[in-house]
C-alpha positions as semicolon CSV with decimal commas, in nm:
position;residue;x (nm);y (nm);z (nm)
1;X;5,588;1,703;-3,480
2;X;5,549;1,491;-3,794
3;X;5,729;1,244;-3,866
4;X;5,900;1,405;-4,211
5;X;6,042;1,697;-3,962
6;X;6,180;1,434;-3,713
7;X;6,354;1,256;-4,000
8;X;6,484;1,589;-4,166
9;X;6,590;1,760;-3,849
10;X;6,782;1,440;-3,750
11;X;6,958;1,437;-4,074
12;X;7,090;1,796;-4,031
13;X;7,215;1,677;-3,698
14;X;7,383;1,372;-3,808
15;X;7,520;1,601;-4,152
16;X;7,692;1,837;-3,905
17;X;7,823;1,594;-3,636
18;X;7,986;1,402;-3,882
19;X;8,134;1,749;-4,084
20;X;8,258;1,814;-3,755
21;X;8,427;1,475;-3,689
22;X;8,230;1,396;-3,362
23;X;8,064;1,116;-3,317
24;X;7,730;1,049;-3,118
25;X;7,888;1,018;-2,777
26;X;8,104;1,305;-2,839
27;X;7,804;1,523;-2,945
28;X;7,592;1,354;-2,672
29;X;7,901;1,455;-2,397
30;X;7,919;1,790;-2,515
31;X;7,529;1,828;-2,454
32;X;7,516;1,607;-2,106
33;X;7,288;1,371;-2,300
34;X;7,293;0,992;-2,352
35;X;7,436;0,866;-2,675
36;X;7,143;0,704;-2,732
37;X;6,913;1,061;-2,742
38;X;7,162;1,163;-3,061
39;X;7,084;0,830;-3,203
40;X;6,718;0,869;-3,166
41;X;6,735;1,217;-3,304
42;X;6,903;1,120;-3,559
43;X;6,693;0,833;-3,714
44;X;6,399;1,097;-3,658
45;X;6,248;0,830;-3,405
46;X;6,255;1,104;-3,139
47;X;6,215;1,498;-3,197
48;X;6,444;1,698;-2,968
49;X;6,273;1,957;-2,748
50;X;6,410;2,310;-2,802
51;X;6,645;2,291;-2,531
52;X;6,830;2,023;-2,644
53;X;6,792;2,123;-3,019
54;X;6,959;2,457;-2,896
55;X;7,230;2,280;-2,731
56;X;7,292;2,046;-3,028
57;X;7,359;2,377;-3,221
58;X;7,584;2,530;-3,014
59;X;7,763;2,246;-2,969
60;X;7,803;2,225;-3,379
61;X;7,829;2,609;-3,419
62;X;7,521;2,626;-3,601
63;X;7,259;2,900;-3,586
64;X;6,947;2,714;-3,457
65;X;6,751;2,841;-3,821
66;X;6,995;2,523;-4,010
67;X;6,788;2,255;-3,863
68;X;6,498;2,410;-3,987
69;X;6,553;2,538;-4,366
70;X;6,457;2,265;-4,607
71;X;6,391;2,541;-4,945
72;X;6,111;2,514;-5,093
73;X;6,105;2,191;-5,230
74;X;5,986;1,907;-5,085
75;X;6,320;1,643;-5,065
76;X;6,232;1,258;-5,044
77;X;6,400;1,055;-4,853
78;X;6,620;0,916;-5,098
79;X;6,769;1,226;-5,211
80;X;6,773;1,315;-4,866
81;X;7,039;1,044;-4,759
82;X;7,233;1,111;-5,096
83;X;7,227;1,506;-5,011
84;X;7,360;1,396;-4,640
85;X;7,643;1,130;-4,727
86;X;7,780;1,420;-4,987
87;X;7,788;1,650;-4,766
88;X;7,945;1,424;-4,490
89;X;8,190;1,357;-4,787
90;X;8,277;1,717;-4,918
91;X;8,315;1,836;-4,563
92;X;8,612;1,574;-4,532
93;X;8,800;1,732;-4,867
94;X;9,122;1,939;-4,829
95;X;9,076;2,214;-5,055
96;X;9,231;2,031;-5,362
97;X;9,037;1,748;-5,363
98;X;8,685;1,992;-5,309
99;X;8,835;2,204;-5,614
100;X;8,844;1,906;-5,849
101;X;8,537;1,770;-5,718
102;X;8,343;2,127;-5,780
103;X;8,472;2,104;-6,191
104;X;8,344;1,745;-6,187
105;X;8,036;1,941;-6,046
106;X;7,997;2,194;-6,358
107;X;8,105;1,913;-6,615
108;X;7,807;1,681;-6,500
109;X;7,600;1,944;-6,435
110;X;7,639;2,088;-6,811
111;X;7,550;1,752;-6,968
């Protein structure tokens, strides 16, 4: 597996862990794996093997397609982490908060 599908399949995982509140040992207990595989994972140092990728998305209530749809473009790594602590962020809104922070959305997006 190259390296640029480690790194983006470990940020999916991280995205939903942290959407979900968990952190690595939680995820790691819930899938009778060391902390330290999730960590790996994670940083895209290691690739999961199926199994464990299919545990990892039952355990975040994710069909097993999320950790592999990227779109068509090709996201750098920058924009990558930017994409992942937003969406760590927005998944931590109550609904007011995520409704202002959608018209702040539009407005910039408008510009």
């Amino acid at each position: 597996m190259n390296d640029q599908l480690k790194r983006n399949i470990g940020q999916r995982v991280k995205s939903a862990r942290l959407q979900r509140g968990l952190t690595q040992a939680d995820l790691a207990d819930a899938i009778n794996k060391a902390f330290e595989t999730i960590s790996n994972i994670e940083r895209g140092k290691t690739a999961p093997n199926f199994s464990t990728l299919a545990d990892i998305a039952e355990a975040l209530e994710l069909p097993l397609k999320d950790f592999f749809d990227f779109g068509d473009a090709e996201v750098g790594p920058a924009r990558q982490e930017l994409l992942l602590v937003l969406n760590s962020m927005v998944g931590r809104l109550d609904d007011e908060k995520l409704a202002l922070l959608l018209k702040l959305g539009r407005a910039i997006d408008e510009e």
